[in-house]
N, CA, C and O atoms as a GROMACS GRO file, in nm:
protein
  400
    1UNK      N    1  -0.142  -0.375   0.044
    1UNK     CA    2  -0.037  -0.436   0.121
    1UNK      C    3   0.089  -0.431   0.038
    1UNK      O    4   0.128  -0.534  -0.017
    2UNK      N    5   0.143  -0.340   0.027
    2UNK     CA    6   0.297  -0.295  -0.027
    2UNK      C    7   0.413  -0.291   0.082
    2UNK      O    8   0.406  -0.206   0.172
    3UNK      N    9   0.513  -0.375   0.077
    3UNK     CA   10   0.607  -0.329   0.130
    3UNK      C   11   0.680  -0.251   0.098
    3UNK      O   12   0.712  -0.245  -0.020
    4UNK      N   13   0.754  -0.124   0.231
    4UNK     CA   14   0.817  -0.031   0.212
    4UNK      C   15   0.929  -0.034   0.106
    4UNK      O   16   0.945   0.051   0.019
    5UNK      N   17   1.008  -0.152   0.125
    5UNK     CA   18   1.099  -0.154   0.029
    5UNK      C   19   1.096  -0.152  -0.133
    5UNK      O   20   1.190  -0.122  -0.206
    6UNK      N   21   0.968  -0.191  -0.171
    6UNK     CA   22   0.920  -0.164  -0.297
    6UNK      C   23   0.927  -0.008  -0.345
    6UNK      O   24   0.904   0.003  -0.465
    7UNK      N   25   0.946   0.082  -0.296
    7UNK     CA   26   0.914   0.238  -0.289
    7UNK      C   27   1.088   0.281  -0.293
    7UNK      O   28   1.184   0.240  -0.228
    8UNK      N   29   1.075   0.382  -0.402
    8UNK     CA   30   1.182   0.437  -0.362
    8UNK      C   31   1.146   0.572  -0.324
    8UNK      O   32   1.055   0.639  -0.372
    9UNK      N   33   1.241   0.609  -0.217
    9UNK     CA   34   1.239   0.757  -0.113
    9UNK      C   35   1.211   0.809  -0.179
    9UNK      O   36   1.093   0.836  -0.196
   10UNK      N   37   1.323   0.857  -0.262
   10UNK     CA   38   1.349   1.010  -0.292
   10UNK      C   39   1.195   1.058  -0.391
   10UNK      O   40   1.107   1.143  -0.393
   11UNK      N   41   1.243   0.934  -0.466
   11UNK     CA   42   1.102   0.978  -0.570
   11UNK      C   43   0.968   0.900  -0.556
   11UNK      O   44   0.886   0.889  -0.648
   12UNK      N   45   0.957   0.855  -0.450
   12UNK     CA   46   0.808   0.766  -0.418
   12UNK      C   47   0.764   0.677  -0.536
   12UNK      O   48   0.642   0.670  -0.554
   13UNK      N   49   0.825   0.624  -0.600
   13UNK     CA   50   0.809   0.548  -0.756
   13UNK      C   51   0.829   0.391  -0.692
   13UNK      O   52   0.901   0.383  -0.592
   14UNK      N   53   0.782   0.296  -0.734
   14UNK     CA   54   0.743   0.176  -0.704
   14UNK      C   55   0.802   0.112  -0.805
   14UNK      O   56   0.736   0.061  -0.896
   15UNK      N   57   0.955   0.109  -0.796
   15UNK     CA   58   0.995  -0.026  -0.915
   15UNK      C   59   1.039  -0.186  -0.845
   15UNK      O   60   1.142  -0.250  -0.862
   16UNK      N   61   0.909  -0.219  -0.754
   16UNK     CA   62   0.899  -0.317  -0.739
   16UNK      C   63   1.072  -0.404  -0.672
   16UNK      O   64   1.146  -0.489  -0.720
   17UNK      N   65   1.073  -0.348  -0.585
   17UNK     CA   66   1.238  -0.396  -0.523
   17UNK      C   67   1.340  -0.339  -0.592
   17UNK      O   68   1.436  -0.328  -0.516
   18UNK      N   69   1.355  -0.312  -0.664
   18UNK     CA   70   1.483  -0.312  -0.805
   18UNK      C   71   1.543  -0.201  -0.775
   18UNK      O   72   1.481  -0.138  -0.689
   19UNK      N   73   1.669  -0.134  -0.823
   19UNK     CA   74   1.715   0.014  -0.765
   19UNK      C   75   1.747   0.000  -0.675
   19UNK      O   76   1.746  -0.103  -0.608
   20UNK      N   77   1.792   0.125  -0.644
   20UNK     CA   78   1.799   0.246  -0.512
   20UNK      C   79   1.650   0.237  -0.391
   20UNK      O   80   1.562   0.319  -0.364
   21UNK      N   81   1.675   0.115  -0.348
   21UNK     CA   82   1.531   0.123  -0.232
   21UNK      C   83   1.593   0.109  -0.128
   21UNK      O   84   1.708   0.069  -0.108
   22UNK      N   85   1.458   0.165  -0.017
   22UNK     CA   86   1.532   0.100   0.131
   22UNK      C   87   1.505   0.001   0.151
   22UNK      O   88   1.406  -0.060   0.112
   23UNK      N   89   1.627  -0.047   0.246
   23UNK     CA   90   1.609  -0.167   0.299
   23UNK      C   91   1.543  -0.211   0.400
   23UNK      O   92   1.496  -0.130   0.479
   24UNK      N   93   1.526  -0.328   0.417
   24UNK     CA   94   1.401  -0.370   0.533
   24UNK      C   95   1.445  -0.483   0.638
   24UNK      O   96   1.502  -0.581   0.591
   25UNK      N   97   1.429  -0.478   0.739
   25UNK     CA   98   1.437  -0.566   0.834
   25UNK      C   99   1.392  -0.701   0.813
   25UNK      O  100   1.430  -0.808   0.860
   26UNK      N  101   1.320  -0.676   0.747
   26UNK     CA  102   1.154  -0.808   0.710
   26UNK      C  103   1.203  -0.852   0.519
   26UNK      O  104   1.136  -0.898   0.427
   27UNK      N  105   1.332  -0.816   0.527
   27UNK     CA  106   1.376  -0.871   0.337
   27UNK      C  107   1.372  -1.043   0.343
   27UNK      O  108   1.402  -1.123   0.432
   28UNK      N  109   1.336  -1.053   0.248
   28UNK     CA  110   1.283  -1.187   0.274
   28UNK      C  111   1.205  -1.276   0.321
   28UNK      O  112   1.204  -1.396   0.294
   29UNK      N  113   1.090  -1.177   0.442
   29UNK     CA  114   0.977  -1.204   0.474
   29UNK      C  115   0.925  -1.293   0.369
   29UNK      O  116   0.939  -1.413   0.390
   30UNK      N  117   0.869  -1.256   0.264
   30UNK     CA  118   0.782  -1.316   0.167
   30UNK      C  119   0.875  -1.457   0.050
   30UNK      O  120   0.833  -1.514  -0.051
   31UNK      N  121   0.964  -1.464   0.100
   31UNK     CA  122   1.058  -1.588   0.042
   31UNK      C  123   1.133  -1.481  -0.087
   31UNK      O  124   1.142  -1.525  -0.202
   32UNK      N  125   1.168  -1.382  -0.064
   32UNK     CA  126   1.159  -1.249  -0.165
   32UNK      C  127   1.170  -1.183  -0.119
   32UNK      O  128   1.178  -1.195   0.003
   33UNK      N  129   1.181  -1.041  -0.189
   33UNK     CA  130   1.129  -0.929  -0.194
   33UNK      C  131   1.098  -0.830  -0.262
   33UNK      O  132   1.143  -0.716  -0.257
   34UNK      N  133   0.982  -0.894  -0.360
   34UNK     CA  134   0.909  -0.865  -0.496
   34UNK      C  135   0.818  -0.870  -0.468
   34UNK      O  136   0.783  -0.946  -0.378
   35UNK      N  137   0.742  -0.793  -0.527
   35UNK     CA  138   0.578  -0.780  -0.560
   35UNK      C  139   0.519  -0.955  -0.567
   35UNK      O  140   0.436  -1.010  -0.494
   36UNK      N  141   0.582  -1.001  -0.658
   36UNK     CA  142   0.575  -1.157  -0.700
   36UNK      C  143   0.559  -1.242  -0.591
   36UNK      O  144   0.464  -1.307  -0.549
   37UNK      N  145   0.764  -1.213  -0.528
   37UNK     CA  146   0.714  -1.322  -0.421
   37UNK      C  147   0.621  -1.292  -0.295
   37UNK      O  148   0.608  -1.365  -0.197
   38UNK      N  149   0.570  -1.191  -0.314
   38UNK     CA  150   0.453  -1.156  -0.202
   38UNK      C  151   0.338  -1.230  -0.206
   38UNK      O  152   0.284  -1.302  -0.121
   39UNK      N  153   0.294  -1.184  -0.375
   39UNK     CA  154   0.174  -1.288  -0.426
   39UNK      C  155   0.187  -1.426  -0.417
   39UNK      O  156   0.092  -1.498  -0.387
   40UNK      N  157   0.298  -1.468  -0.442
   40UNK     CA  158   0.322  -1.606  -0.463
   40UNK      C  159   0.347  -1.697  -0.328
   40UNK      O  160   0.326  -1.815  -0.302
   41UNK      N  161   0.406  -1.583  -0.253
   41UNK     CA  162   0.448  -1.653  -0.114
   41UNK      C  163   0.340  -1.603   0.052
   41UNK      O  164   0.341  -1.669   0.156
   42UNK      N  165   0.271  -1.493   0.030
   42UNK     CA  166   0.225  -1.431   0.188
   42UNK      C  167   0.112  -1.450   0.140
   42UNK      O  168   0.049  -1.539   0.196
   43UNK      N  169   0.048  -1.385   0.030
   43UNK     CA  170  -0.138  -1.346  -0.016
   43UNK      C  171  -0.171  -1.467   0.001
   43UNK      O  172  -0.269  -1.468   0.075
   44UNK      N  173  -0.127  -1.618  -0.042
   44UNK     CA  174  -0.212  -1.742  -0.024
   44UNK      C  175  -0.188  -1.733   0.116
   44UNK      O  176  -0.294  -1.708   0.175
   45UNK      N  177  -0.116  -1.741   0.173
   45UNK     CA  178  -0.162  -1.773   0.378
   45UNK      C  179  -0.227  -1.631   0.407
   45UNK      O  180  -0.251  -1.643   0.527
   46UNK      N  181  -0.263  -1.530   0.380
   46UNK     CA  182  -0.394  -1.480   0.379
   46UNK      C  183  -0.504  -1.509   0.354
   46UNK      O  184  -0.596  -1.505   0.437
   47UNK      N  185  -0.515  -1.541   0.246
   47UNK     CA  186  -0.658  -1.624   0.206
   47UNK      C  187  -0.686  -1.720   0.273
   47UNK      O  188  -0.798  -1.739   0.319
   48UNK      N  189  -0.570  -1.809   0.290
   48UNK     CA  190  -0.605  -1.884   0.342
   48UNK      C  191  -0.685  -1.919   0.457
   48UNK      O  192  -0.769  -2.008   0.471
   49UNK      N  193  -0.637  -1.818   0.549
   49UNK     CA  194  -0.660  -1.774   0.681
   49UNK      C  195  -0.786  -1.707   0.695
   49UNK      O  196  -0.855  -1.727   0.795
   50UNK      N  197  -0.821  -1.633   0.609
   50UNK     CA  198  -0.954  -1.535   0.595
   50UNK      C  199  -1.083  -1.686   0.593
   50UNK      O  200  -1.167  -1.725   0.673
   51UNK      N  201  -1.035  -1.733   0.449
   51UNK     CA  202  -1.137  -1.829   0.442
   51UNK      C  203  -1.127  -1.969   0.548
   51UNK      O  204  -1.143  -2.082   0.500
   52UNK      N  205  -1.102  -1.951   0.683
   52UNK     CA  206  -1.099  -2.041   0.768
   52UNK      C  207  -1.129  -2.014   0.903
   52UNK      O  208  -1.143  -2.098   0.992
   53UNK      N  209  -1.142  -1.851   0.917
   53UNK     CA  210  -1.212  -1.770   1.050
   53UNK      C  211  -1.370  -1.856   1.070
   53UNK      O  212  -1.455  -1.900   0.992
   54UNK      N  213  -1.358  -1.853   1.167
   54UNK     CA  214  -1.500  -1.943   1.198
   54UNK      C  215  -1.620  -1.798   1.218
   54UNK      O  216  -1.601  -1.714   1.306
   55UNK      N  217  -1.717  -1.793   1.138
   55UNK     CA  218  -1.829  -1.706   1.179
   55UNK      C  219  -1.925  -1.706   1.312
   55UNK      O  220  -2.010  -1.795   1.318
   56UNK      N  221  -1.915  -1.599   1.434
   56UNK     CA  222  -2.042  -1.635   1.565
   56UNK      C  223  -2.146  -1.590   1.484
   56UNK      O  224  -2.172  -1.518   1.387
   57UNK      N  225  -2.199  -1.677   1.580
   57UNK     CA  226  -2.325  -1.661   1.603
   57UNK      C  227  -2.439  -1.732   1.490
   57UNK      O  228  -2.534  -1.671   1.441
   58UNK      N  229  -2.411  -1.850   1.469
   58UNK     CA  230  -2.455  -1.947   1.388
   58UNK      C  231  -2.529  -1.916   1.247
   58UNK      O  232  -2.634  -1.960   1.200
   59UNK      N  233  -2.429  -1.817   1.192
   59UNK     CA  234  -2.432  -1.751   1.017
   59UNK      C  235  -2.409  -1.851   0.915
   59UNK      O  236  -2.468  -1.840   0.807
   60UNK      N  237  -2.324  -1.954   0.939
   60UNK     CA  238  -2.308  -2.009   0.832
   60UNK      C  239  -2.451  -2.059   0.733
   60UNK      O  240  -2.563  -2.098   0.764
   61UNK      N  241  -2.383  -2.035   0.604
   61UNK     CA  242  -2.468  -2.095   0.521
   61UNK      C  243  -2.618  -1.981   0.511
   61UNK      O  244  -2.724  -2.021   0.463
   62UNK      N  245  -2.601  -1.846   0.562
   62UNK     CA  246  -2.660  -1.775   0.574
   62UNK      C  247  -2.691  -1.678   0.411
   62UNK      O  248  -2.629  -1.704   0.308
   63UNK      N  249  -2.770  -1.594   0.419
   63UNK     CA  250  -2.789  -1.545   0.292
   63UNK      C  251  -2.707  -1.401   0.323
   63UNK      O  252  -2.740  -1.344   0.427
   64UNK      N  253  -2.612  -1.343   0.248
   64UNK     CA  254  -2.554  -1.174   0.258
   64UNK      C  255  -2.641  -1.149   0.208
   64UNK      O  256  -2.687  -1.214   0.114
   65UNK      N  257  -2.712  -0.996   0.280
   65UNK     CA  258  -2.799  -0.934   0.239
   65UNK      C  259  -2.738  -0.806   0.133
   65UNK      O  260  -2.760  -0.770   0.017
   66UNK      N  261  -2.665  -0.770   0.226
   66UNK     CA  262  -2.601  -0.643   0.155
   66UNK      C  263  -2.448  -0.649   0.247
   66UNK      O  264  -2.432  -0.719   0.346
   67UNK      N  265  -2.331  -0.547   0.179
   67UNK     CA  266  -2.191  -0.548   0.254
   67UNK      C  267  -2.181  -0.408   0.291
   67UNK      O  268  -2.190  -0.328   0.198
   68UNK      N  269  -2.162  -0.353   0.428
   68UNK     CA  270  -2.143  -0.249   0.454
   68UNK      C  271  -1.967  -0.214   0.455
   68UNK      O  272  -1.884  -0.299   0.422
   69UNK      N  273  -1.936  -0.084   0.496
   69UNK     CA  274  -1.816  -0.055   0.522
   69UNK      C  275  -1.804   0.084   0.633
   69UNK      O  276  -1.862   0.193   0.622
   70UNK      N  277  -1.709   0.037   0.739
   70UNK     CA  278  -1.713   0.109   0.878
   70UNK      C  279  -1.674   0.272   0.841
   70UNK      O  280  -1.559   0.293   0.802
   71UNK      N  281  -1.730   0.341   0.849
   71UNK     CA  282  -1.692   0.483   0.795
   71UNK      C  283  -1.681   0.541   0.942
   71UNK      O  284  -1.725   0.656   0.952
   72UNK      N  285  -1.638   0.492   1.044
   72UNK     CA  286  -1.643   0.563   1.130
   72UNK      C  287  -1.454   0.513   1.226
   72UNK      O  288  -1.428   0.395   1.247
   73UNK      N  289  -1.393   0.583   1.250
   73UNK     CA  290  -1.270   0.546   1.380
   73UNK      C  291  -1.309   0.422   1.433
   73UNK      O  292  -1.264   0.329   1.366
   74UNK      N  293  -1.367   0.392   1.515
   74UNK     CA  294  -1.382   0.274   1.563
   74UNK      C  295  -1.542   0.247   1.605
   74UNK      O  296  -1.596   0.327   1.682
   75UNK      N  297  -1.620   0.132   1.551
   75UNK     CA  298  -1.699   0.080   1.594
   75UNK      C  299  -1.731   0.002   1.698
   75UNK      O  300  -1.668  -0.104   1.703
   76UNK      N  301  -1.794   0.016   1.766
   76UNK     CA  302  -1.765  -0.119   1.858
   76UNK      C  303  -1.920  -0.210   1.834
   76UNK      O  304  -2.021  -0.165   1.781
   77UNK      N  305  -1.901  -0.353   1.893
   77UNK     CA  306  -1.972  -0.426   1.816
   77UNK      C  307  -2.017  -0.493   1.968
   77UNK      O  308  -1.944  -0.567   2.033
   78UNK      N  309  -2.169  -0.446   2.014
   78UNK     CA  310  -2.185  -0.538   2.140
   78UNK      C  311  -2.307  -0.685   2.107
   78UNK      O  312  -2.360  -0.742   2.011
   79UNK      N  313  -2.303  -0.690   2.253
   79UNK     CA  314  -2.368  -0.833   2.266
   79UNK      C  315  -2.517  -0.756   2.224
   79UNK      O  316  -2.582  -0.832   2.153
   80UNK      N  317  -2.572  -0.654   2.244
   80UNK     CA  318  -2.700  -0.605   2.274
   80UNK      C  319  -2.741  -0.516   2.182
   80UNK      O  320  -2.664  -0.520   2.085
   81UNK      N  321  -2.853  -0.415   2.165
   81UNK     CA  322  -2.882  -0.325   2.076
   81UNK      C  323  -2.836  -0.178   2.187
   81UNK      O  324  -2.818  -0.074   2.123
   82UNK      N  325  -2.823  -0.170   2.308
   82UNK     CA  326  -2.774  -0.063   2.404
   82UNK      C  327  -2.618  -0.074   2.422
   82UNK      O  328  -2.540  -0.168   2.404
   83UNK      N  329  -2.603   0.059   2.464
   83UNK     CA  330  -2.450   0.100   2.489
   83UNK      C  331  -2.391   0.012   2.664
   83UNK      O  332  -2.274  -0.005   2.701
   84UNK      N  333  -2.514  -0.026   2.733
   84UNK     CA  334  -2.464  -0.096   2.848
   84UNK      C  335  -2.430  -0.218   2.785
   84UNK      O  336  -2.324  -0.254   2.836
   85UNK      N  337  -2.463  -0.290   2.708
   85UNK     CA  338  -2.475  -0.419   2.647
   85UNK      C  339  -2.303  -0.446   2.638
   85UNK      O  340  -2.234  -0.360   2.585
   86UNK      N  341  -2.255  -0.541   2.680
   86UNK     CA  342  -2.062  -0.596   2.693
   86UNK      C  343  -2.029  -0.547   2.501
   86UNK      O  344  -2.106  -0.560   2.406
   87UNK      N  345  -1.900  -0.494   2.505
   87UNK     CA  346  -1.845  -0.520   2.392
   87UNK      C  347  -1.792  -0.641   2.370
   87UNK      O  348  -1.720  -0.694   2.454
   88UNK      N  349  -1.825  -0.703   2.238
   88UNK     CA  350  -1.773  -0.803   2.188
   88UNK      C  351  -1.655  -0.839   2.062
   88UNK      O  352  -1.603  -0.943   2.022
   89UNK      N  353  -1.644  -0.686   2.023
   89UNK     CA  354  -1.527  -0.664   1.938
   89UNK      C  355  -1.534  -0.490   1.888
   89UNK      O  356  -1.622  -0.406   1.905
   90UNK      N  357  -1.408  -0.486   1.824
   90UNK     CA  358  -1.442  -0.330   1.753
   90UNK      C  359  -1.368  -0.355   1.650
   90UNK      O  360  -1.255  -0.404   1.652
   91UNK      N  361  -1.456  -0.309   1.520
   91UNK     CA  362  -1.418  -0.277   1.383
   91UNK      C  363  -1.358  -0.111   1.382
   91UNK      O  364  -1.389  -0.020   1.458
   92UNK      N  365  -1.246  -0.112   1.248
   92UNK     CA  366  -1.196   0.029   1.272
   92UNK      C  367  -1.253   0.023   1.080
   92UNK      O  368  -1.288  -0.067   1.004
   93UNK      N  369  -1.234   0.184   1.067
   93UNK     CA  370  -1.253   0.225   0.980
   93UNK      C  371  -1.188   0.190   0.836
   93UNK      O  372  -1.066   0.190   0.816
   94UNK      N  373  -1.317   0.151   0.708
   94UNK     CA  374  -1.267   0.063   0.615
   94UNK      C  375  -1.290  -0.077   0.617
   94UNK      O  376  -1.287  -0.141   0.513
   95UNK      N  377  -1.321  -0.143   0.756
   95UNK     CA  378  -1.330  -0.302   0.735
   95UNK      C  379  -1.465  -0.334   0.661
   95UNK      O  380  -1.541  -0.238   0.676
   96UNK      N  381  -1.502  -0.401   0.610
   96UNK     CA  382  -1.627  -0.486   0.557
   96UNK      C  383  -1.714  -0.528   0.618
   96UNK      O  384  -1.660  -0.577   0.717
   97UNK      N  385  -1.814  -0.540   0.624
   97UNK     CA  386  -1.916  -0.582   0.700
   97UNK      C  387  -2.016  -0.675   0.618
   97UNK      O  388  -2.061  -0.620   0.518
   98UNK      N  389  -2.052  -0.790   0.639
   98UNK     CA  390  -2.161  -0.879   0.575
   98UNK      C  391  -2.281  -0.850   0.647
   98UNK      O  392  -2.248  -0.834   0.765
   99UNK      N  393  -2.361  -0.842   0.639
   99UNK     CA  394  -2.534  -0.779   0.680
   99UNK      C  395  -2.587  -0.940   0.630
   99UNK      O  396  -2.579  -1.011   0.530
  100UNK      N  397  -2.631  -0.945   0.735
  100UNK     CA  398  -2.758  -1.096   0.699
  100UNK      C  399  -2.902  -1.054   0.754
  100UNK      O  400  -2.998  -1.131   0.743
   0.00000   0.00000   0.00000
């Protein structure tokens, strides 16, 4: 999660806001626009947020068996073990998966 403005064009080099960068619509998004205030200001209301998604299907407190990862465009995730079975979400490629 890098913002564009961290990057400079010409030479794709990352001096962290400073220089010759482009500018961004979203400057100041992060109370900043540093690497820093990203960490310091956006990554905690990520976490935060991650660790407060409620788990279906009554996992909590469950054992991870193993963590997969979606190697495929899009997964889709149904109610059933068949393709008639309703979709209930779709993972795209790269997300994480907890296996119980």
């Amino acid at each position: 999660m890098f913002d564009h403005h961290w990057y400079v064009l010409v030479t794709g080099k990352r001096p962290n806001g400073t220089g010759n960068t482009k500018s961004c619509p979203g400057t100041n998004f992060f109370g900043g626009n540093s690497v820093q205030d990203c960490q310091n200001n956006f990554v905690p209301l990520v976490i935060t947020k991650m660790n407060t998604i409620t788990i279906k299907g009554g996992l909590e407190g469950k054992q991870i068996l193993s963590v997969g990862r979606v190697n495929v465009d899009r997964l889709r995730v149904r109610s059933g073990p068949l393709s008639e079975y309703e979709i209930l979400d779709v993972l795209y490629r790269g997300v994480e998966v907890n296996c119980y």
